[in-house]
N, C-alpha and C positions, 0 to 999 in steps of 0.2 A: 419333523425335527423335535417339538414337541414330545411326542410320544417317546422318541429314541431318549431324550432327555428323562423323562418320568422312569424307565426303565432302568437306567443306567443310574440313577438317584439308588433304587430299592436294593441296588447290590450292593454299595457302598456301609461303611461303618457308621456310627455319629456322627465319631471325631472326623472322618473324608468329608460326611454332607456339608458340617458346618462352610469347611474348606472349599465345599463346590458351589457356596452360595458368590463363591468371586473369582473363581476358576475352572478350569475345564482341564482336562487330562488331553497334554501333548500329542496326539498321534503322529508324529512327525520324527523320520528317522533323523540323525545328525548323520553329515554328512561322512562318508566312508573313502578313505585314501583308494583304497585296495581296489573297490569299484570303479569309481573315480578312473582311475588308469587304464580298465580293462572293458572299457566303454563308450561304444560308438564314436569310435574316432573318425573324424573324416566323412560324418554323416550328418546330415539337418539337425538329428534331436543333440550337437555341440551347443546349439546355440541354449541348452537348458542350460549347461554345464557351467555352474559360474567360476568358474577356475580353470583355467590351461597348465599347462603340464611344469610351468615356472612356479607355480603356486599364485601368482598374479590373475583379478580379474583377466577376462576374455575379452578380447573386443566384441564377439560376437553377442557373448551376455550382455556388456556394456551397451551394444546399440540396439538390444534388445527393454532394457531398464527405459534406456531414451525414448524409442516408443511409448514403453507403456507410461511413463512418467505426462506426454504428450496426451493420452488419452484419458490418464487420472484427472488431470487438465481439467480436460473440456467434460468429465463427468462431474467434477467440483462443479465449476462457471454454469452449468445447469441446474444443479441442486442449488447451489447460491442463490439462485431467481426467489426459492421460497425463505429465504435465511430471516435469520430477526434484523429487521432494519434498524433497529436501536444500540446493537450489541456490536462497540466497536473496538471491544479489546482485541490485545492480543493473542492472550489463552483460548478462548471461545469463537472469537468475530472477526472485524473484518481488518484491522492490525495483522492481524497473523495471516490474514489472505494477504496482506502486502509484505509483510516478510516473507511470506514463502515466495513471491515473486523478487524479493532485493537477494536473497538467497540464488535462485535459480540464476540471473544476472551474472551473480559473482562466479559461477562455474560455467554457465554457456556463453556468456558476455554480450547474450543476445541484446540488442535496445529495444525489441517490445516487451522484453520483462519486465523490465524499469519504466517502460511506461504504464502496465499494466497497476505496478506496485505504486506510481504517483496518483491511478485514477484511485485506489483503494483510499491511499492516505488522504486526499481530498474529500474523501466521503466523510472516514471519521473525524475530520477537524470539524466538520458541519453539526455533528452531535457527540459533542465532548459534554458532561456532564458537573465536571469540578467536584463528585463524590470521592473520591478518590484517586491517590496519587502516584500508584507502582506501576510499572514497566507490563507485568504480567494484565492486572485487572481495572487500569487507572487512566486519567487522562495521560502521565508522565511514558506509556508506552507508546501511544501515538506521536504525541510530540518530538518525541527522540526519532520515532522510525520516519518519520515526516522529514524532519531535519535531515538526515543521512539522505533518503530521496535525494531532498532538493538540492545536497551538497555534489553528490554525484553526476546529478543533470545540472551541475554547476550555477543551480538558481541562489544565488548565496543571500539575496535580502532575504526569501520565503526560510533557507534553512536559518539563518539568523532570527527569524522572526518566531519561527519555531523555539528555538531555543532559548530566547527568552520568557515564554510563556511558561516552560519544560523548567526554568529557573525560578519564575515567581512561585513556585508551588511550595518551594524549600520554606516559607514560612509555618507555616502547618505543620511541616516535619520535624523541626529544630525548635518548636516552641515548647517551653519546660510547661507551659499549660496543659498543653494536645493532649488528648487520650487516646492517640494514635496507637496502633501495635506496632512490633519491633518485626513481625517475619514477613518474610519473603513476597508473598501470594498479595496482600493486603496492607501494608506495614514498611516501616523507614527502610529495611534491608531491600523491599522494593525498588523504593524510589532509587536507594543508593544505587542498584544498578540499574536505572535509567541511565544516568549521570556516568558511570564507568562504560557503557556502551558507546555513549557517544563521543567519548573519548578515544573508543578503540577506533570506533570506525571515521571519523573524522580527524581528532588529530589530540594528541596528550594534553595538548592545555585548553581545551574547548570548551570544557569545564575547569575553574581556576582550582588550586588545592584547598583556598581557605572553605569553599562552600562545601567540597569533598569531608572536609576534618568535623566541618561542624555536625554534617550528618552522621558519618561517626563516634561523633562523641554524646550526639544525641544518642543514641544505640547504645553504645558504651554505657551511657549515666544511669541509661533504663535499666537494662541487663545485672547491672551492681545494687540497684536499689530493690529489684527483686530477690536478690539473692538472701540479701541482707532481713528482709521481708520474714522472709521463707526459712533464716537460717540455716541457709547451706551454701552461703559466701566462701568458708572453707574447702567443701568441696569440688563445689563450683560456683568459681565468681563471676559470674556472667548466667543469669537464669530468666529465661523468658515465660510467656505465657501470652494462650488467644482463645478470647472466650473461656475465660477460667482453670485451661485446663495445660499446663505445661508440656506442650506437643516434641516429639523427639523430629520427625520427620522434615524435608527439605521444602514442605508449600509452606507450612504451619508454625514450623517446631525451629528446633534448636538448630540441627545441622546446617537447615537453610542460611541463619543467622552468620554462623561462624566462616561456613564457606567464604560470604561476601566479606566478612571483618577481615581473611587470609586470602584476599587478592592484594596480589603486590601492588596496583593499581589504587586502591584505597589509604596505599602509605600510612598503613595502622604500625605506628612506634616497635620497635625489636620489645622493649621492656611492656610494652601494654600486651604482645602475642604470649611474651613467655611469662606472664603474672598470671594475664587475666583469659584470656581466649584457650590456650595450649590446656592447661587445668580442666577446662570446660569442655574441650573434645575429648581430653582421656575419662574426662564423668559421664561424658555418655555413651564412650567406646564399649565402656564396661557393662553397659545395659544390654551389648548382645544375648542372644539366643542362641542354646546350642545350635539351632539350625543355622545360625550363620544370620537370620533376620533380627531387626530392631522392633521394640514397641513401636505402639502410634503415639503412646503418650508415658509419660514418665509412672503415673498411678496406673497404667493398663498392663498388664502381663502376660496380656493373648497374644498369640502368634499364629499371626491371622493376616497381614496386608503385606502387600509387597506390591507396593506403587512407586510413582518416582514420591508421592506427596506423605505416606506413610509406610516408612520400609527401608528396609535396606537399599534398595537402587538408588534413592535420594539420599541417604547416610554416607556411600560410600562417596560421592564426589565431596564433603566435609571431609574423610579420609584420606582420599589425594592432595588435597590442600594442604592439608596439614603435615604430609608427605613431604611436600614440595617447600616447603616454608623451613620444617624440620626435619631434615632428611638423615633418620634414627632408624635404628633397627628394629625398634618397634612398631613404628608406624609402616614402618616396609611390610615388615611380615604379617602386619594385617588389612593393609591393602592385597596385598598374594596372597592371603587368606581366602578373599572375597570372590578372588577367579574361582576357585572350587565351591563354594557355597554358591553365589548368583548361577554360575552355571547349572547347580540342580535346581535350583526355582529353575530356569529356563526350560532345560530337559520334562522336567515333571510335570510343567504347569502355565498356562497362559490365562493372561487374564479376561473376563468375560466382558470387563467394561471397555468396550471401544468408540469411544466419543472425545477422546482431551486426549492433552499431551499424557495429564497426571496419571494415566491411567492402560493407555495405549501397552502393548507388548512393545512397542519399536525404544521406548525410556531403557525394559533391558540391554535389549542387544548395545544402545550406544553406552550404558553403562560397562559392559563386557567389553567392547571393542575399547573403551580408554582407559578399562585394564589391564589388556595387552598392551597397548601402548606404552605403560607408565611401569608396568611389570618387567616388560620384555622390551626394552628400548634400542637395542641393538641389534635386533634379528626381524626377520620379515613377517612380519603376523599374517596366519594364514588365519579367517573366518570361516569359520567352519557350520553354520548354517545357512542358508540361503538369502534369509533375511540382511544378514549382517552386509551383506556384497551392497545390498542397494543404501544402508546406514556410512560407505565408506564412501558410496557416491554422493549422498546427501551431505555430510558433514566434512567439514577441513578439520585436519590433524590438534591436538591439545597442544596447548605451547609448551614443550620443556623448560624449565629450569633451568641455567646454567649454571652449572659448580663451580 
């Protein structure tokens, strides 16, 4: 593999190698209608076929996914044996082993998955660290995903108990002292969606509005005092920054930020979206690349990543938001902009880091699949990579909007 690599390097140009230091060239056809129809009907190798002749998953793919999903399982829960016993986020650890088990629950409605996902959150409340306070990297994502647990196995002191812990944190975050950051990954827009999660998955007022607003406007006062900083309040009134460097991207950057300010869930004021947020996604809409990609950072001008954490995949769900919130014709046509651009990153190029969510190839496809959605809302979306069949399995539909 190796070798084939070093080979395939010396035929390439610069400007490719630079680009092959984070990706690999696609060999993977897209799927073919024409083929598709004129093939092995009625034969064992159906069950490859992820699509039957309505355009709709197959059952037999489907129960094919379920297998293997089954067997991904038990190759996870083996490798786990050597995991970092320390690391109990979400993003990385053992949080996200228990959301993939509260996840799985919700679609097979199996009860060993939800016990599975209680033994996980039991482990991380044993080594919660209180370094940190976001959903993604914090103790604020166990505590939430703990809570939902034990709301579901109807243990309501444990999830109450959770929930309080998951609320004293908010001190730190609303304090005009903290020198806490404002994104996503590490930062208030974090925590804020600890707090809207478990709202979703428990119940609207589970979290009160006033402690919602204050986090809010924590985010809010930072975002305007950078700006003003920086001197570009005019252009955009809302300007972040982490570790110095004013990131564009949804772990780090701006998008992240804005996305969670334009959850209708966060009951951010009509006159605070259309002053101060709305302003601040069209200053960074405008930072595209002709290709269709965003910077990593607002001084960086290479066009070079395409992660969920720096890159268009993460930009564009800030685009839908801001879609959905303000539903103009401009932000339409460059959300459907997006299906053609992300599609040739996909087509061209997959990424070579396969360890995290931020980084995975599976962040495009769910980015493409809820640009059909949000594009094409009235017709049947067919996926048309193979990948994408087992992302429709994995994930429940984007909430629409109502007009």
């Amino acid at each position: 593999m190796g070798d084939n690599m070093s080979k395939r390097l010396k035929l390439v140009s610069a400007t490719e190698a630079e680009m092959e230091e984070r990706s690999f060239i696609n060999p993977y056809p897209d799927w073919d209608q024409g083929v598709f129809t004129s093939s092995n009907s009625g034969t064992d190798g159906d069950c490859n076929e992820p699509f039957g002749e309505n355009g709709k998953i197959s059952e037999a793919f489907h129960k094919k996914v379920q297998n293997k999903i089954k067997d991904l399982l038990q190759q996870m829960e083996e490798g786990l044996k050597t995991a970092d016993p320390h690391d109990f986020s979400t993003y990385t650890g053992w949080t996200g082993i228990a959301l993939l088990y509260l996840q799985l629950h919700r679609v097979t409605c199996e009860a060993s998955h939800l016990q599975r996902a209680l033994d996980y959150v039991k482990r991380t409340l044993r080594i919660l660290n209180g370094r940190k306070v976001t959903f993604l990297c914090g103790d604020a994502g166990p505590l939430a995903v703990a809570a939902v647990v034990h709301h579901r196995l109807k243990n309501q002191t444990e999830s109450q108990e959770c929930l309080t812990k998951l609320l004293q944190l908010q001190r730190g975050v609303v304090s005009a002292d903290s020198e806490m950051p404002d994104e996503l990954l590490y930062g208030r827009a974090g925590y804020l969606y600890a707090l809207l999660y478990v709202n979703k998955e428990i119940g609207p007022d589970t979290v009160d509005e006033t402690t919602i607003a204050r986090v809010v406007t924590a985010i809010l006062e930072s975002g305007k005092n950078m700006a003003k900083e920086e001197r570009k309040a005019e252009k955009c009134p809302l300007l972040y920054e982490w570790h110095k460097k004013q990131y564009v991207g949804a772990a780090h950057g701006l998008a992240g930020i804005y996305c969670m300010l334009m959850q209708p869930s966060a009951k951010v004021n009509q006159e605070v979206l259309s002053e101060l947020v709305r302003p601040s996604v069209d200053y960074v809409r405008h930072k595209k690349f002709r290709s269709g990609n965003y910077p990593s950072s607002l001084s960086n001008e290479t066009d070079r990543l395409v992660h969920w954490c720096h890159g268009a995949p993460g930009v564009v769900h800030m685009l839908i938001m801001a879609h959905k919130v303000r539903d103009t014709h401009t932000h339409r046509t460059i959300v459907m902009s997006f299906q053609v651009d992300l599609k040739g990153f996909w087509i061209e190029t997959l990424n070579t880091t396969l360890s995290s969510l931020a980084q995975l190839s599976k962040p495009h496809e769910y980015t493409l699949t809820i640009l059909g959605l949000v594009c094409f809302p009235n017709i049947n979306i067919t996926l048309t990579n193979p990948m994408s069949s087992i992302i429709a399995l994995s994930y429940s539909p984007i909430q629409r909007t109502e007009r």
